[in-house]
Every structure is written in C-alpha cells, then in structure tokens.
C-alpha positions in Angstrom: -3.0 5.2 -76.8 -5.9 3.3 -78.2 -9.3 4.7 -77.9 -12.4 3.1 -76.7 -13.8 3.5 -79.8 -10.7 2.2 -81.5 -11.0 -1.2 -79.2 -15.0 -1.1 -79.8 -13.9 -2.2 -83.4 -11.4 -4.2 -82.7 -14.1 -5.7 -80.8 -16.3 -6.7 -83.1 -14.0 -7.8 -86.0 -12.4 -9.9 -84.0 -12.8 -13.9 -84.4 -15.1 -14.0 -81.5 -17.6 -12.0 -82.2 -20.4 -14.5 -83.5 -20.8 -13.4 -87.2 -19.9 -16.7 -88.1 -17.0 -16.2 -90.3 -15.4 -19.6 -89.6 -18.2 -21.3 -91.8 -17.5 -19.6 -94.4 -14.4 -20.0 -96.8 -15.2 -17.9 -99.7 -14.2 -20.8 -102.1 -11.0 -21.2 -100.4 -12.3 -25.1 -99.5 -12.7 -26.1 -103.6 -9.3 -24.0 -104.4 -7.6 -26.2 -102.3 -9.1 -29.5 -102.5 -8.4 -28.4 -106.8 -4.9 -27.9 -106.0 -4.6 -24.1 -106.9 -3.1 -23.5 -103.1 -0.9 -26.0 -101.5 1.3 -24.1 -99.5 1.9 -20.6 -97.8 3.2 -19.0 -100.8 0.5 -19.6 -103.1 -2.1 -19.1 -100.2 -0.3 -15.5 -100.1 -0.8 -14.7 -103.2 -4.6 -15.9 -103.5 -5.4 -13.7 -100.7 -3.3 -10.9 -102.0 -4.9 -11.1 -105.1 -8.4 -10.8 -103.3 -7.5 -7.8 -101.5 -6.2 -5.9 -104.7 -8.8 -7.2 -107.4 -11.4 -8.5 -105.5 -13.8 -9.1 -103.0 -11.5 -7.2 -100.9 -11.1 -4.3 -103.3 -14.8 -3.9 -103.8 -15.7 -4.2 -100.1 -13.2 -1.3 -99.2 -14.5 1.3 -101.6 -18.1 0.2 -100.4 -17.4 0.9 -97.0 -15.6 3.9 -98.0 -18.9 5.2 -99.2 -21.0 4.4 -97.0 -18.9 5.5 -94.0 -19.5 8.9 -95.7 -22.1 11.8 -94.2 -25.3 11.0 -96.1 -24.3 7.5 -97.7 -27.4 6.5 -99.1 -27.2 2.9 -97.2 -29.8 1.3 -99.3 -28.6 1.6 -102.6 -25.1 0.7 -101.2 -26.2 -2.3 -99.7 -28.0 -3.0 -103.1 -25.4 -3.1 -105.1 -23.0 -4.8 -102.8 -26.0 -7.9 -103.3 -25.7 -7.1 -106.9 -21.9 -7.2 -106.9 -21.9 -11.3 -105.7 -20.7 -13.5 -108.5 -23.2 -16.6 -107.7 -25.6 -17.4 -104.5 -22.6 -18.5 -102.1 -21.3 -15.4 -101.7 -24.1 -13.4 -101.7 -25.5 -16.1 -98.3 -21.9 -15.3 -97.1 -21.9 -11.6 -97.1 -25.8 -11.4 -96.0 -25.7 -14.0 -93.2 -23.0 -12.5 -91.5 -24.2 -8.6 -91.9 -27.3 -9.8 -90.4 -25.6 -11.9 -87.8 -23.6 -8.8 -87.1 -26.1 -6.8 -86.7 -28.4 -9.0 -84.7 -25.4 -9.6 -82.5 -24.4 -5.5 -82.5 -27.8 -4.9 -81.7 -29.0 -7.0 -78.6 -25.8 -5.8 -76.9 -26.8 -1.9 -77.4 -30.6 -2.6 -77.4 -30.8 -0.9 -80.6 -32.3 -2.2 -83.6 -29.8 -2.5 -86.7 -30.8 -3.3 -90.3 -29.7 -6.6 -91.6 -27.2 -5.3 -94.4 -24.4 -6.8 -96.3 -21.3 -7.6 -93.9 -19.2 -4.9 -95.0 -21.9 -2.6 -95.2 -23.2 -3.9 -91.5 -19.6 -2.8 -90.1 -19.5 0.6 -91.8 -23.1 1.9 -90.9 -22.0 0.6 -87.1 -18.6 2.2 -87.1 -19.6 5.6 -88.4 -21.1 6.7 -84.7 -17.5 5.6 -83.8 -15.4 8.5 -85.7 -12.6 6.7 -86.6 -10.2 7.7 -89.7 -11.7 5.8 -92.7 -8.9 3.8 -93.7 -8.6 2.8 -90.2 -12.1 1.5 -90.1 -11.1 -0.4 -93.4 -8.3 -2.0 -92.8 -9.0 -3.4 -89.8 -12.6 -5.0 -91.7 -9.5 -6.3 -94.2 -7.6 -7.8 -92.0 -10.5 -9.9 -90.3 -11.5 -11.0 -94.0 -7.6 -11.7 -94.2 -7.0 -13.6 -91.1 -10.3 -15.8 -91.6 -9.1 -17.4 -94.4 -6.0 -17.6 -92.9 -6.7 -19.7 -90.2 -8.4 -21.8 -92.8 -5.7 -22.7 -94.3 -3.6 -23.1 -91.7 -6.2 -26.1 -91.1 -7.0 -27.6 -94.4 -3.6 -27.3 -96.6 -2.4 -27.4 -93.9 0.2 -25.1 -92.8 2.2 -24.6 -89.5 0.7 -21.9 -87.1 3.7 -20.1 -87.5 3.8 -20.0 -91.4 -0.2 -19.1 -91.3 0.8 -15.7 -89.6 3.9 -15.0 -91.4 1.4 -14.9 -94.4 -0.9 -12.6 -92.3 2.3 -10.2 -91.8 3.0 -10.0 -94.8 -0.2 -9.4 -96.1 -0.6 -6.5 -94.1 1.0 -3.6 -96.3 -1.7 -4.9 -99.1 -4.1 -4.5 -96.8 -3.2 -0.8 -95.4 -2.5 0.3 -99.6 -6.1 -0.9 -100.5 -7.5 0.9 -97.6 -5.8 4.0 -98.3 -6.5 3.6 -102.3 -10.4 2.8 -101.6 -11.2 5.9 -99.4 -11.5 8.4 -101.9 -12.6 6.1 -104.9 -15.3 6.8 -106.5 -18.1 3.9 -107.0 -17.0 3.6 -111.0 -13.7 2.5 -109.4 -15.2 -0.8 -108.1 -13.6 -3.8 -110.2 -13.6 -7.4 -109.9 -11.2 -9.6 -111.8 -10.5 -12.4 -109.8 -12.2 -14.9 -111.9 -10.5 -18.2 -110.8 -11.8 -17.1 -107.1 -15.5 -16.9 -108.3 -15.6 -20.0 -110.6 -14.5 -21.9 -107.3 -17.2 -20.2 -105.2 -19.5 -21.5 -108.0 -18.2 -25.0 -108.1 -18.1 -25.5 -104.6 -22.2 -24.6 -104.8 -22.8 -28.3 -106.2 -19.9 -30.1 -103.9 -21.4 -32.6 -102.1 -19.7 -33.2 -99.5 -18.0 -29.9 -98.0 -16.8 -28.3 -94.2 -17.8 -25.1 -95.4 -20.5 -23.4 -96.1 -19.0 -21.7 -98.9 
C-alpha cells in the first residue's frame, strides 16, 4: 500500500503542482524546430541520453547527496548553479526550485529556501523518509514526462506514442536512480553537448513558446 508520504511526493512532482515546468523545454523547442527529433524514436533516445549523461544524471547524484544526514545544502545548491551550461538552464532550474518552494511553503506555512529544483525537492522530501532512489526516480520521471508531453505537442506525436516513449523510458530512469545514490560527487558528468548547444542557441531565438 502506498504511504501518505509516498502520495505527498507524488503530489508535488506531479504536472499540477505550479512549478511551472510546462514553460520550460530544456532546449527541446530549438532541437526540434533544427530537426534533431522528429519522431518518437529519436525523441526516446534524446531523453534517454539526458537521463544517462546529463542533466538527469547530474540531478540524481545531487539529490542523492543532499537527501543525506548533514548534506551541506548550500554548497550543493552551489554547485548545481555552477553545473548549468549557459543562463537558460540555470533560470530553469532556479525558477522552478523557487516556485517549488514558495508553492511547498504557503501550503505548510513554513518558510523554504529558494534552491535549485532538484535540490528544492530533496531538502522537502528528506522529512518524508522515503528510500532514496525512490525519491529520485520519481523527480526523473517528472523531468521525463515534461518533455514528453512537449513533444507530443510540437513534433508532434500521437498521445499514445508520447507514453509508449515514457514506458519505455522508465527502466533508464529506475538504473540512474539506483546508480546515483551512492555516487560520489566526482562521479557527476555531463556529456550531452548537442543538448546544451541548443539550450544556448535557443537563448537568441526570437521568436519562441518556451521559455527555454
């Protein structure tokens, strides 16, 4: 059975909670409109790619420390702002942690610090005593589904071939989660290039529907 605490998180990683997230498409909007995903395959493997080597790789093991007894939350959420490749990602990641937080905050009338997004979720969800990689995976899977949805609206795909990517996304998602909770900070990579270059040309776009 599915605990309260459990459902909490579900909760608040779920698309209605008002980080946001729908305004952002972490250079997903130029990688399409420059052709490098055009259909559900290729949209598979761009997000799988992010999990493994990417932003979703370096938020996991993040929130893997910080989700820790004593994580030293400043100097985590320091060097998740010192991780961003260029200024859209680094407004992504801030404006929803502190949208989270502001949102997380009125409802429990207390105060949270305005952190990073993944680091926002793993200082909330520590109170919550959930297994680590559960706590993870679930924050992937949101990331996941976001630009899921995105696609499904701008390649565009069928609703039906948008969740068949999800599904099988989801094994990705549950091997990073397990991988990242006892890696250590020297393990945090980035090699997705292509992803980043887009976040930076999509900086200058003039006319865009996202705000990254």
């Amino acid at each position: 059975m599915l605990t309260p605490a459990a459902l909490t998180l579900v909760q608040w990683l779920s698309p209605a909670f008002p980080t946001g997230a729908f305004a952002y498409s972490h250079g997903l909007e130029q990688v399409i409109a420059d052709g490098g995903v055009q259909d559900a395959a290729s949209l598979q493997d761009w997000l799988a790619d992010m999990v493994q080597f990417g932003t979703g790789w370096q938020d996991a093991i993040l929130m893997a420390h910080a989700l820790r007894d004593g994580a030293d939350m400043g100097a985590l959420d320091a060097l998740c702002t010192a991780l961003q490749p260029c200024a859209e990602r680094l407004q992504e990641a801030r404006e929803q942690g502190a949208a989270f937080a502001r949102t997380l905050g009125t409802m429990t009338g207390t105060p949270l610090p305005a952190r990073a997004l993944p680091l926002a979720v793993a200082e909330a969800a520590r109170p919550l005593d959930l297994p680590s990689t559960d706590v993870i995976a679930l924050y992937l899977q949101a990331f996941v589904s976001n630009l899921v949805t995105m696609g499904v609206k701008h390649i565009p795909l069928g609703q039906s071939a948008g969740q068949k990517v999800l599904a099988n996304l989801l094994p990705v998602i549950v091997s990073i989660a397990s991988r990242a909770e006892t890696a250590e900070l020297d393990a945090l990579a980035n090699s997705c290039l292509a992803a980043d270059l887009a976040a930076m040309h999509h900086e200058t776009k003039q006319t865009r529907l996202y705000r990254t």
